[in-house]
C-alpha positions, 0 to 999 in steps of 0.5 A, spaced: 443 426 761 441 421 767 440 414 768 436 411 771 436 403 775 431 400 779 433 394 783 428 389 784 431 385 788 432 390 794 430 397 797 436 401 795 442 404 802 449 404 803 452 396 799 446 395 794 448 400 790 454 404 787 455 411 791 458 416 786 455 420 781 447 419 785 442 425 782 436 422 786 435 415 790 427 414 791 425 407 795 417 405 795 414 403 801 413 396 798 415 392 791 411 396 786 409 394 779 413 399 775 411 400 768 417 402 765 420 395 766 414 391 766 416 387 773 416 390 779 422 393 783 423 396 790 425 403 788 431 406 781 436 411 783 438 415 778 446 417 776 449 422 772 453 417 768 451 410 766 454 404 771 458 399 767 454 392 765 458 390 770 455 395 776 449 393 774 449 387 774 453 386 781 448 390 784 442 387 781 440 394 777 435 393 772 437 400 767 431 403 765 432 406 757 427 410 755 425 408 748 421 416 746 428 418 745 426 427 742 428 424 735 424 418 735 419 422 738 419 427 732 419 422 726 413 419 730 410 426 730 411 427 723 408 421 720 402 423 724 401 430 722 402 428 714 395 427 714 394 433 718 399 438 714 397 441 707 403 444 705 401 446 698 396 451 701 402 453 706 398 450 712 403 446 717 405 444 724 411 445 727 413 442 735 418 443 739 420 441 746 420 446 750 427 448 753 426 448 760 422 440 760 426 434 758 419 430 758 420 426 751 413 425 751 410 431 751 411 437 745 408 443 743 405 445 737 404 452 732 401 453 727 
């Protein structure tokens, strides 16, 4: 699993930011609006191991947590389709996620 930080304050180099276990480090041109944390940031990092409260916060790191979580996803997903599912005439969806996607917001469904 990843984690992933935006820094608000900075574009993210050498000193703002801890340099172990990095997966990806992605600046944009300018601050941006990013919808994920509702404010705007100069670019995330994402680390193979969460940073300490602390790290984070001596870095001024915002830790981005995604809310769609693959167990909420499908208690979502089956309380929508109860309305949907027959069971009793053998009529019903199952979804899964595919195996090689880690994107919680997308399923597939069978009949």
């Amino acid at each position: 699993m990843n984690y992933k930080y935006y820094s608000t304050q900075r574009p993210l180099g050498p000193g703002t930011c801890p340099m172990e276990n990095i997966v990806e480090i992605k600046n944009f041109d300018t601050r941006k609006y990013c919808p994920e944390i509702n404010r705007e940031a100069w670019g995330y990092i994402v680390y193979s191991k969460p940073l300490s409260e602390k790290e984070a916060s001596n870095y001024e790191l915002l830790c981005y947590q995604n809310p769609l979580t693959e167990e909420k996803c499908k208690t979502l997903i089956n309380a929508i389709l109860k309305g949907v599912c027959d069971e009793k005439n053998g009529n019903y969806f199952v979804f899964y996620m595919p195996e090689d996607e880690h994107d919680t917001t997308h399923f597939n469904l069978e009949k």
